[in-house]
C-alpha positions as CSV (number, residue, x, y, z in Angstrom):
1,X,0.0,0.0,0.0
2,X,3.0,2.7,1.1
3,X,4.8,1.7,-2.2
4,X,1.3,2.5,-3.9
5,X,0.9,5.3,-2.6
6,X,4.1,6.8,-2.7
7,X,3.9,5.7,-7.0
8,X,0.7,7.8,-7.2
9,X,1.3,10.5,-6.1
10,X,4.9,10.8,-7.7
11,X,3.0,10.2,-11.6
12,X,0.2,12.1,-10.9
13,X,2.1,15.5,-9.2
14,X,5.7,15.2,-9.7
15,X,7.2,13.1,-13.0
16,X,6.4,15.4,-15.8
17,X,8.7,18.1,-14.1
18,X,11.4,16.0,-12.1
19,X,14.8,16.4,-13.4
20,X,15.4,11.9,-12.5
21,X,12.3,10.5,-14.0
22,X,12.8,7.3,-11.3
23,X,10.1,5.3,-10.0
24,X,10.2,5.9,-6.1
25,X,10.0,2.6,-4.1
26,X,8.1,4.2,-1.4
27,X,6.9,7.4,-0.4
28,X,10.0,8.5,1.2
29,X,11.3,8.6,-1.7
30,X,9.2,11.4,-2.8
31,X,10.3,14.4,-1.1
32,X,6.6,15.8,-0.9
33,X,5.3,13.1,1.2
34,X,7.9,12.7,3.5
35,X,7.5,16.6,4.5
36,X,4.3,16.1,4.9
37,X,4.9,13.2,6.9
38,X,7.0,14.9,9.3
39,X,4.3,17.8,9.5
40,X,1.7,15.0,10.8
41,X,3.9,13.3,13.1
42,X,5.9,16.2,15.0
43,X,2.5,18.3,15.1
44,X,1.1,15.0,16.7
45,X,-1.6,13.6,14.5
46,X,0.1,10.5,13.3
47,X,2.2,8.2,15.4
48,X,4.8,5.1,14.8
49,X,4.6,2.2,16.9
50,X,5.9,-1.2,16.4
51,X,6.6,-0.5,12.5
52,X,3.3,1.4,11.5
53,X,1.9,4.8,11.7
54,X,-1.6,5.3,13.1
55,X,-3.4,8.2,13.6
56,X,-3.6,9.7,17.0
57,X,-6.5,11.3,19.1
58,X,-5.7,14.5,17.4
59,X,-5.8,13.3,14.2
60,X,-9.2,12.2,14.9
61,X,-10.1,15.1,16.2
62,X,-9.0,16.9,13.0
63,X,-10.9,14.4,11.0
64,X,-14.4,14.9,12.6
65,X,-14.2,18.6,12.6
66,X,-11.8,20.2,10.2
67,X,-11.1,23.9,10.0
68,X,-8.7,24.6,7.0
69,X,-7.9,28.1,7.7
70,X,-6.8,26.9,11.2
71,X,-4.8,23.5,10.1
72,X,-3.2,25.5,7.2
73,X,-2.0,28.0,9.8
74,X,-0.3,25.6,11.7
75,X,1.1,23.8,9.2
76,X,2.6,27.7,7.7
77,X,3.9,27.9,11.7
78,X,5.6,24.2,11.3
79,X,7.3,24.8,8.5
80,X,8.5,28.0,8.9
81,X,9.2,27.9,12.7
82,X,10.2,24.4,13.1
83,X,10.6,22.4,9.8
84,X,15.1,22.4,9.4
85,X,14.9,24.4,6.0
86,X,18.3,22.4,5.4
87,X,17.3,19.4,5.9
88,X,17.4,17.4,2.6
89,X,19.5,20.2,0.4
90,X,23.3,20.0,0.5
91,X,24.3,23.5,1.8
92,X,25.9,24.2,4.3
93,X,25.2,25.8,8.0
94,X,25.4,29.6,6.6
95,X,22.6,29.0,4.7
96,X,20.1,29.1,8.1
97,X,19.9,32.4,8.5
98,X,17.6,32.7,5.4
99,X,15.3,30.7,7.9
100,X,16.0,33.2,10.7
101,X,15.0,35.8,8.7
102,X,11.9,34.4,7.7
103,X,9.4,37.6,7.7
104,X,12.2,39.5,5.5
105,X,12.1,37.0,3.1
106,X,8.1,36.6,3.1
107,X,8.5,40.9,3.0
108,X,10.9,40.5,-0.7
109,X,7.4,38.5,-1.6
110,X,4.9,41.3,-0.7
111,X,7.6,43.8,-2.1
112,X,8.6,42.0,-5.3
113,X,6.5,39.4,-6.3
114,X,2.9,40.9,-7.4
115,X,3.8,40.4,-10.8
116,X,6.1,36.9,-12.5
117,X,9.9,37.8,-11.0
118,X,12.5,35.0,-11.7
119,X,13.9,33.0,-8.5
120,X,17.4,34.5,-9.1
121,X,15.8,37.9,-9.5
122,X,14.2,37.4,-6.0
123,X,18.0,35.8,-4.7
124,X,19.2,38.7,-5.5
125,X,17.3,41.2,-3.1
126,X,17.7,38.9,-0.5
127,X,21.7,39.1,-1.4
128,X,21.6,43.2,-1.3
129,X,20.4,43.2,2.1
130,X,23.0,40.8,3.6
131,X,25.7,40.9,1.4
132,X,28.2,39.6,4.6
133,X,26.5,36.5,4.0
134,X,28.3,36.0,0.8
135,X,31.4,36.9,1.8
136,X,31.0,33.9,4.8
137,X,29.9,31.3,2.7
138,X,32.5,30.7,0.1
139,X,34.9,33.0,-0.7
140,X,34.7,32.0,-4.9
141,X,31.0,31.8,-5.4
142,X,29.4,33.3,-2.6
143,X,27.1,35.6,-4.0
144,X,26.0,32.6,-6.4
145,X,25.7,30.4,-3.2
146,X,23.1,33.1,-1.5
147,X,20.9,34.2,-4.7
148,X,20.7,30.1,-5.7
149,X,20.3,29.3,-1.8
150,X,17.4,31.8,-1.4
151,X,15.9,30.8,-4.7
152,X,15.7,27.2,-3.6
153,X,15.8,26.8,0.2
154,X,12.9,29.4,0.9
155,X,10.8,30.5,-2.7
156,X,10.9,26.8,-4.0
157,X,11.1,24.8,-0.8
158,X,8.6,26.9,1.3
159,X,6.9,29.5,0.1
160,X,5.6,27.8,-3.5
161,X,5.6,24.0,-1.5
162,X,2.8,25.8,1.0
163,X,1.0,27.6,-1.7
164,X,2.0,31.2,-0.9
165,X,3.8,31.4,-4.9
166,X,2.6,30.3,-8.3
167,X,5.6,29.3,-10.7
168,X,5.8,29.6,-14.3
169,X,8.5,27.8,-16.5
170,X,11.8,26.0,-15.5
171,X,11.8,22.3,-14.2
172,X,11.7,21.8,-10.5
173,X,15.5,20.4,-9.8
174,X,16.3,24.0,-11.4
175,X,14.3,26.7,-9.8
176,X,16.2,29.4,-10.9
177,X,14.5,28.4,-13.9
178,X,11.1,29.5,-12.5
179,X,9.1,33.1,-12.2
180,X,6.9,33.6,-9.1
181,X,4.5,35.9,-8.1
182,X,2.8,36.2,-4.8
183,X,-1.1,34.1,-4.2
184,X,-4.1,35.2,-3.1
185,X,-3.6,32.7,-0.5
186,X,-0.5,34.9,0.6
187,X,-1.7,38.2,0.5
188,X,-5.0,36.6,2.7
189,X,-2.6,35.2,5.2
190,X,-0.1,38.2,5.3
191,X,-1.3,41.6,6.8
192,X,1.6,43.9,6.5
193,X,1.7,46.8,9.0
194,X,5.2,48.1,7.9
């Protein structure tokens, strides 16, 4: 059933635009469920005992009386409070401040993104206002490393994975490839009182 699953949902969502056209053998192996996996069992409505998952009382609960504006909000709080924006890419520790500046980088969105902007485009007002972050990183390619690192870790990764971008072009192993512009979804959950 997992392996299934995990199939499914990787040819119905994910092949036509995946750089390695490879059959997963489970859903771990596709990146979108296993997020959303972690979502359900750190925010405590799934559990894993004795080599299974079951749902808990609270995912129960969630199941008899559903409120999406409320379970999208915490999911949005998960991911952008405690979801390792790292985890899964291969850079390095410099890279987590993009996470601990969060509400800057969802700011570049309200600021930049009303209209299709390119990734790189977007990397690259994150870059002017912390260009030390360059100079830390790697001496040869550092202001690559940040403008590619924005574009991936927290427009493709975050903000278009919870709905908050829509994306035009590109593949999705190359987001720099992509244009984004900001949702209705994000200007609903977003009230700016700069």
């Amino acid at each position: 059933m997992v392996c299934t699953a995990g199939r499914t949902i990787y040819d119905r969502f994910i092949r036509d635009n995946h750089f390695y056209p490879h059959t997963p053998s489970g859903e771990d192996d596709v990146k979108d469920i296993r997020k959303a996996k972690f979502f359900l069992r750190d925010c405590g409505y799934i559990k894993f005992r004795q080599g299974r998952y079951s749902i808990t009382k609270k995912g129960s609960t969630l199941a008899e009386s559903f409120y999406p504006v409320t379970f999208y909000l915490e999911i949005l709080h998960y991911f952008v409070n405690k979801y390792n924006w790292l985890y899964s890419t291969r850079y390095n520790e410099t890279m987590r401040f993009i996470q601990i500046s969060a509400p800057f980088c969802f700011y570049i969105i309200k600021m930049k993104a009303d209209n299709f902007i390119s990734g790189e485009e977007l990397g690259g007002v994150y870059l002017r206002a912390f260009p030390s972050l360059a100079e830390g990183s790697n001496k040869k390619y550092g202001n690559l490393m940040i403008v590619s690192g924005f574009s991936y870790i927290f427009i493709h990764e975050i903000a278009f994975y919870l709905g908050l971008l829509d994306a035009r072009g590109g593949r999705k192993i190359i987001p720099g490839d992509f244009e984004y512009r900001s949702t209705d979804l994000f200007r609903e959950v977003f009230q700016w009182k700069v």
